[in-house]
C-alpha positions as CSV (number, residue, x, y, z in Angstrom):
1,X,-0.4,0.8,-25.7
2,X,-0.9,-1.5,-22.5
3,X,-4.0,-2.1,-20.8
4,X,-5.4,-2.1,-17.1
5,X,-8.5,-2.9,-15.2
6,X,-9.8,-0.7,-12.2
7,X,-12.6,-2.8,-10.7
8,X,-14.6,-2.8,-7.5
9,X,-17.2,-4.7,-5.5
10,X,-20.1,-2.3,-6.1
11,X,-23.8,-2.2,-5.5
12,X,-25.9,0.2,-6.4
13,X,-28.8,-0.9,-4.5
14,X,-29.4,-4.3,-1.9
15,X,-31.0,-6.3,-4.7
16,X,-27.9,-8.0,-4.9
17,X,-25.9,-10.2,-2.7
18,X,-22.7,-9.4,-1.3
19,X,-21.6,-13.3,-2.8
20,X,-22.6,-12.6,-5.6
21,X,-20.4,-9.3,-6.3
22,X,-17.5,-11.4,-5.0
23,X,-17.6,-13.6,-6.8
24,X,-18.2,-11.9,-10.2
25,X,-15.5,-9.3,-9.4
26,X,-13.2,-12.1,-8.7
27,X,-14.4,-13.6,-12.8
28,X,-13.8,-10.7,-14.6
29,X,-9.8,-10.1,-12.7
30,X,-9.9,-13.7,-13.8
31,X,-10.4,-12.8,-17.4
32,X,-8.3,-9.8,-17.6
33,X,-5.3,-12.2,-16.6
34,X,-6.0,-14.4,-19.1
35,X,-6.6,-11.7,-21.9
36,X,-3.5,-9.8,-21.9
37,X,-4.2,-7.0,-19.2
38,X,-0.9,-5.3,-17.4
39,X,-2.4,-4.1,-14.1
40,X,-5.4,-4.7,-11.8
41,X,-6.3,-1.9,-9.5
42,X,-8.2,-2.2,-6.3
43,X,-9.7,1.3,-4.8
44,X,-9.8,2.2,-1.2
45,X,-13.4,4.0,0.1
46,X,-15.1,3.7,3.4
47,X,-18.9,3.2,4.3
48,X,-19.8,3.5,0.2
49,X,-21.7,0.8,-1.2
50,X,-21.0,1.4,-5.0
51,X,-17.2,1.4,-3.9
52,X,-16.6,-2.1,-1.3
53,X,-13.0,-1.6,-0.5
54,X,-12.1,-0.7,2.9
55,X,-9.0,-2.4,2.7
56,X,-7.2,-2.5,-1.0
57,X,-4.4,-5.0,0.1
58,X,-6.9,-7.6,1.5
59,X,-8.5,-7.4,-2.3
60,X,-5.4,-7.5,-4.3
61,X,-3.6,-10.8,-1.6
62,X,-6.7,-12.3,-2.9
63,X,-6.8,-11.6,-6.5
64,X,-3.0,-12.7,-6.4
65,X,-4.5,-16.4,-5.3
66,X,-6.6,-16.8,-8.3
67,X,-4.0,-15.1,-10.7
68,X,-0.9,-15.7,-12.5
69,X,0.8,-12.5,-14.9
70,X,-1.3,-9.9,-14.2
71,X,0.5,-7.3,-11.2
72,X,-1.7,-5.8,-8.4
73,X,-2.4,-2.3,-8.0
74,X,-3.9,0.3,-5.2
75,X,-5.9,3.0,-6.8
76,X,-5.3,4.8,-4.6
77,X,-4.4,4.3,-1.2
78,X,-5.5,7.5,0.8
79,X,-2.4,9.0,2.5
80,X,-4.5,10.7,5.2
81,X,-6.1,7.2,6.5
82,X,-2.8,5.5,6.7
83,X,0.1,5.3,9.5
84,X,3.1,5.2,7.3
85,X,4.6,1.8,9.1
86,X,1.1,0.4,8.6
87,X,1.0,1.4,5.3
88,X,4.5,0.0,4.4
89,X,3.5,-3.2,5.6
90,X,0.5,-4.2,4.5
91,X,1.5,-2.7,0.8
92,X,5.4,-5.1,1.2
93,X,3.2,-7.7,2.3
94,X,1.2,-8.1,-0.9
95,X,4.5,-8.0,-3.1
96,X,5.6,-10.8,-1.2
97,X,2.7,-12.8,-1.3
98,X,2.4,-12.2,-4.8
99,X,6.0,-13.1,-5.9
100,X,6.1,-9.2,-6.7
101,X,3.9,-8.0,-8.7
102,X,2.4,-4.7,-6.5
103,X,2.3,-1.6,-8.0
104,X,1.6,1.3,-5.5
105,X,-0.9,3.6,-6.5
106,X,-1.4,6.5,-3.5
107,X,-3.8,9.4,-3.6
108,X,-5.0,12.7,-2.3
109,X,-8.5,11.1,-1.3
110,X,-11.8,12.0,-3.4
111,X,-15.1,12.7,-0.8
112,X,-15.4,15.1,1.9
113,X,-18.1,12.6,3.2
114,X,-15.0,9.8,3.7
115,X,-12.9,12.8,5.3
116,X,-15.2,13.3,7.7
117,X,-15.2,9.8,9.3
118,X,-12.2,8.9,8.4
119,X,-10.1,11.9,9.8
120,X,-12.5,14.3,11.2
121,X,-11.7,18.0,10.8
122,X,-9.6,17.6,8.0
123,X,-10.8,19.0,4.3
124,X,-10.4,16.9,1.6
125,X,-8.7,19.9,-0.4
126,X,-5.7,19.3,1.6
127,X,-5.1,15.6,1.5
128,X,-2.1,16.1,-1.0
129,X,0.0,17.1,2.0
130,X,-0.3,13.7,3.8
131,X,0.5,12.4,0.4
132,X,3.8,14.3,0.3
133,X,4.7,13.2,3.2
134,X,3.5,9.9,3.3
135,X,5.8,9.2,0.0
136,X,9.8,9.3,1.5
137,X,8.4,7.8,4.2
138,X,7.6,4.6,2.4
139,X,10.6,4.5,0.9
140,X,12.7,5.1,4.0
141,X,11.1,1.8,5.7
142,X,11.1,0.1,2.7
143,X,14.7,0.4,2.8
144,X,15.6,0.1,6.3
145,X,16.0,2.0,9.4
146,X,14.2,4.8,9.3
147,X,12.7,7.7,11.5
148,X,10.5,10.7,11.0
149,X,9.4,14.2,12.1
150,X,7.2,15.1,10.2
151,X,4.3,17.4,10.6
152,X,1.5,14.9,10.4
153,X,3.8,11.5,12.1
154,X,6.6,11.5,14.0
155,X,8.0,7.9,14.9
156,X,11.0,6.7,16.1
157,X,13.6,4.2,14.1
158,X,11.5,1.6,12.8
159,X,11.4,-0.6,9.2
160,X,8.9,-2.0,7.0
161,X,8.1,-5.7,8.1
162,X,8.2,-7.5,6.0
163,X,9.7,-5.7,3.4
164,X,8.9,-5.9,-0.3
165,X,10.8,-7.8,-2.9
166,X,12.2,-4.9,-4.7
167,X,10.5,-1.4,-4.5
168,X,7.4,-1.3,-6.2
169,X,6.7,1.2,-9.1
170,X,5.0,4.4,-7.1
171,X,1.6,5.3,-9.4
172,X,0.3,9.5,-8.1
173,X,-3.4,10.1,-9.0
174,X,-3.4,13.2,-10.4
175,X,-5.4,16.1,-12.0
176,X,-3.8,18.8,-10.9
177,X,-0.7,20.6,-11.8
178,X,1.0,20.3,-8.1
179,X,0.1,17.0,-8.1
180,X,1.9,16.1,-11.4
181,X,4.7,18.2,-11.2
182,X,5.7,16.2,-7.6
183,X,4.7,13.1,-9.0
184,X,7.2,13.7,-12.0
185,X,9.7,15.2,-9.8
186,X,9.3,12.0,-7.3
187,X,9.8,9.5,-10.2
188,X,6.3,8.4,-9.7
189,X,3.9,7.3,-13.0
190,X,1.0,9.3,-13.3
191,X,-2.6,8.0,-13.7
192,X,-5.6,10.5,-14.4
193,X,-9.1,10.6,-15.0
194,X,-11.0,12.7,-17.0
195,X,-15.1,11.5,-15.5
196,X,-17.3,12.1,-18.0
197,X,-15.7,15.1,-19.4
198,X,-14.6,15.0,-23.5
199,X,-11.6,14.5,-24.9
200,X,-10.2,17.9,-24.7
201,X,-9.9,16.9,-20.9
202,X,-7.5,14.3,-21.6
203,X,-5.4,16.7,-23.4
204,X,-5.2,19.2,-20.8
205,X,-3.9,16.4,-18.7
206,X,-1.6,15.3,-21.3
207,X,-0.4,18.6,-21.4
208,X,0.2,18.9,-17.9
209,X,2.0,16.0,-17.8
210,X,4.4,17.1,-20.4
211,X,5.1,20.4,-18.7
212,X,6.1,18.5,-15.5
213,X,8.0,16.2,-17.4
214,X,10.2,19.2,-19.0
215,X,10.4,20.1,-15.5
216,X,12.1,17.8,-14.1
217,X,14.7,16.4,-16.9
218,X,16.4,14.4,-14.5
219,X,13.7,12.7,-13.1
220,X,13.0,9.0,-14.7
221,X,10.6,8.4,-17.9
222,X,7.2,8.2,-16.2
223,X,4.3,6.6,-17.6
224,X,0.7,8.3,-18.2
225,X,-2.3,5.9,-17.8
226,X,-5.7,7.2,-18.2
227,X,-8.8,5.9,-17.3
228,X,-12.3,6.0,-18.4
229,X,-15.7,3.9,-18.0
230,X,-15.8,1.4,-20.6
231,X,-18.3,-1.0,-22.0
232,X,-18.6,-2.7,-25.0
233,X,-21.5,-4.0,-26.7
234,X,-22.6,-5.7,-29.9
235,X,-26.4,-4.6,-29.7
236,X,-28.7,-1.7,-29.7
237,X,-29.9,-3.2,-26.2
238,X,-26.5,-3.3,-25.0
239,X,-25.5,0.4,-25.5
240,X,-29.1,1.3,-23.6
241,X,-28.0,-0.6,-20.6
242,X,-24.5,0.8,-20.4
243,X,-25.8,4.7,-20.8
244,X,-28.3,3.6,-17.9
245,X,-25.4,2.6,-15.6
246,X,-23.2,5.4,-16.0
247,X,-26.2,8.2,-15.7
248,X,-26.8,6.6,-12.1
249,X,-23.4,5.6,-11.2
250,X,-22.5,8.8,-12.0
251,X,-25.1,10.6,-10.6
252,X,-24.4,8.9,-7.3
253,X,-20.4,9.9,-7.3
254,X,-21.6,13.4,-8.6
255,X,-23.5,13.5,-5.5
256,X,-20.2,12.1,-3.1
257,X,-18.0,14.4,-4.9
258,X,-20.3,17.4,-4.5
259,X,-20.8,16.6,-1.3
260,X,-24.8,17.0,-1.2
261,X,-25.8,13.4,-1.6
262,X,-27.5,11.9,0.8
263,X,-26.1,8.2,2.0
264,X,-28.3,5.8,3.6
265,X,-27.2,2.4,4.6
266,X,-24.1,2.6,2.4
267,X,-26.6,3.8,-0.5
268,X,-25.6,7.2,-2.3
269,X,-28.7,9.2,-3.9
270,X,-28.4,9.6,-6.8
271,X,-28.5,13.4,-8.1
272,X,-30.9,14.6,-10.5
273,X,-30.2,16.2,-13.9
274,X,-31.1,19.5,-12.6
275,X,-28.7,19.0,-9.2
276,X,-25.8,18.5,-11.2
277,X,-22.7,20.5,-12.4
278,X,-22.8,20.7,-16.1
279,X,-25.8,18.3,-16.5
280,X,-25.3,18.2,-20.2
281,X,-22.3,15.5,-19.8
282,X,-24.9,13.2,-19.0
283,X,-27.1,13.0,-21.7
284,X,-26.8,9.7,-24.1
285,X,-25.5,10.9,-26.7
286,X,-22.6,12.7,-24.5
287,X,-21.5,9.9,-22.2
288,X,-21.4,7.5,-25.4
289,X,-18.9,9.8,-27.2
290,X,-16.6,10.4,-24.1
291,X,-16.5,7.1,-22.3
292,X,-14.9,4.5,-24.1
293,X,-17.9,2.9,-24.6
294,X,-19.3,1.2,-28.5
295,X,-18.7,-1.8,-30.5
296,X,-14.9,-3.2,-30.6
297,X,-14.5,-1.4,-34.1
298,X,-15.6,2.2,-31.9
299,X,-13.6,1.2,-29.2
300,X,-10.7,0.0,-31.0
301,X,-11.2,3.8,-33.1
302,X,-11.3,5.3,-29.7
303,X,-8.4,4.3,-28.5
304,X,-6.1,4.7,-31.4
305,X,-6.9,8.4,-30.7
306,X,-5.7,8.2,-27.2
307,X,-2.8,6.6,-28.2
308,X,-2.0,9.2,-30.5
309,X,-2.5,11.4,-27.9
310,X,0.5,9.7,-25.5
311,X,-1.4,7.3,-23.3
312,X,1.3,4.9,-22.8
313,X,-1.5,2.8,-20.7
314,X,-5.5,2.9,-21.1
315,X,-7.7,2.0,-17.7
316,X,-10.5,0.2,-18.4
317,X,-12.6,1.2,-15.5
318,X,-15.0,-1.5,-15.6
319,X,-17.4,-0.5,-12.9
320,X,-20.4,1.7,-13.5
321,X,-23.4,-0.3,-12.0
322,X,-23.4,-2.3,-15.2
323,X,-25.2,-5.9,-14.9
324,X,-22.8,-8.6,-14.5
325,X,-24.0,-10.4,-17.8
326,X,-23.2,-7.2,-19.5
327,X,-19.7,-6.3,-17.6
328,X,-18.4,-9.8,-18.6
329,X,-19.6,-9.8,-22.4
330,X,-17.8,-6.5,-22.2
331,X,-14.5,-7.9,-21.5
332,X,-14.9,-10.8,-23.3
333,X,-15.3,-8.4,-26.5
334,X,-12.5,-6.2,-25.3
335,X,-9.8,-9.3,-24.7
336,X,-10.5,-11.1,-28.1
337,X,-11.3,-7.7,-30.3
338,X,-9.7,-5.3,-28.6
339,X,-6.1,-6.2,-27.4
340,X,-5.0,-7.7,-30.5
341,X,-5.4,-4.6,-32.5
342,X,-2.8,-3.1,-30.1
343,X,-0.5,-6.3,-30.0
């Protein structure tokens, strides 16, 4: 099993400076190079506080400064905000800044809330038709001369400029069947994400992914990542503090994804218990046995079980309004406890 890092500049409320989420955001990609992680991934969201990345190509040209192995990864680029010769661009031009390393993750797009500003009159339910589209016409201008009539863009012969180094790996975002059947069939990897739901969610996915897989025999061997909160801990204090975070970061995206959260200043409410879908996924003793969160032993017992399971790649999502003390202790445990036991 391999290992990647989703991470973004969050804040959950103003009592902390934008430096100062730079800058620690920029220490732990720092660390995950250095520790043995494949992939970083940089998200894109608009107007959302607890989600800073209007742009994920500005983030990963900068990560690729301060780094050396690890490759550079958009989780996930929404299709329906993008131009597809814009989109070619800015995604070549990270590959070439970055001697190569981007890996292309593109999505369907998560809040209505971002629809709504971000292409009015659209419903987020139907984003994974820009994304269908979107996809050949990447690679068309990747590779050259290209033109399109489409339904959503029509353009005359143009080509991605610059162009990337080689083609980058394509990564789909997907819980769906549709979505991982045409990801499959399109020779895309996979990458999915259970929330906070238990492990039985993971194996629906897995599942899923097998039957589009079977599907599609000729297609190429994909890879299945999956992702999940993570934070490790060595004290009693330490596990407090993580369930904390993930019952008001989550309660913040529950509110997003729901769509009845109220946003002010960039500052998601955070739902209530009682407001919630299925508000027992939140209580301690849940959110500690479904995110990968414990003590490296736990962890490392965890994650054996995924990779049982198939995950050929585990996403350590590291952000759920931890502290910054507690994110880096996290991955310090996780680089010298964790990795080894899966190298």
């Amino acid at each position: 099993m391999k290992f990647q890092l989703a991470i973004n500049l969050e804040r959950m409320d103003d009592s902390v400076a934008m430096a100062d989420v730079a800058n620690h955001t920029l220490d732990m990609v720092k660390m995950a190079d250095q520790g043995g992680f494949n992939i970083v991934w940089a998200a894109e969201h608009h107007a959302l506080e607890m989600t800073i990345a209007p742009n994920p190509f500005q983030l990963l040209t900068w990560w690729a400064q301060h780094t050396e192995k690890i490759r550079l990864g958009s989780a996930v680029a929404v299709a329906a905000y993008w131009h597809p010769i814009n989109l070619a661009g800015e995604a070549a031009m990270v590959d070439l800044l970055s001697d190569g390393r981007l890996e292309f993750g593109i999505g369907s797009g998560a809040y209505q809330r971002e629809f709504d500003r971000m292409h009015p009159g659209l419903k987020q339910s139907d984003g994974w038709r820009y994304m269908q589209e979107m996809l050949p016409a990447l690679k068309g201008l990747w590779a050259g001369d290209y033109e399109h009539d489409g339904e959503f863009w029509q353009f005359p012969r143009s080509t991605s400029v610059p162009k990337p180094l080689s083609e980058p790996r394509i990564w789909v975002a997907a819980r769906s069947p549709i979505t991982f059947d045409y990801a499959v069939a399109n020779n895309c990897h996979v990458m999915s994400w259970p929330i906070a739901r238990p492990f039985d969610e993971a194996e629906l996915y897995k599942q899923q992914f097998d039957e589009s897989v079977a599907k599609a025999p000729d297609a190429q061997k994909p890879i299945f990542a999956l992702m999940r909160h993570t934070a490790l801990y060595d004290t009693a204090a330490g596990h407090q503090a993580a369930v904390r975070a993930a019952q008001c970061q989550l309660g913040q995206f529950a509110g997003l994804f729901q769509n009845k959260g109220d946003v002010h200043n960039g500052f998601a409410r955070q739902l209530g218990l009682d407001e919630m879908a299925n508000p027992e996924q939140y209580s301690s003793e849940t959110l500690t046995e479904n995110l990968m969160f414990g003590n490296p032993d736990e962890v490392i017992a965890k994650l054996k079980r995924y990779e049982a399971l198939g995950v050929d790649e585990f996403i350590y999502y590291a952000s759920l309004g931890l502290g910054h003390e507690e994110q880096r202790r996290s991955m310090e445990l996780f680089c010298s406890e964790v990795i080894p036991a899966f190298t």
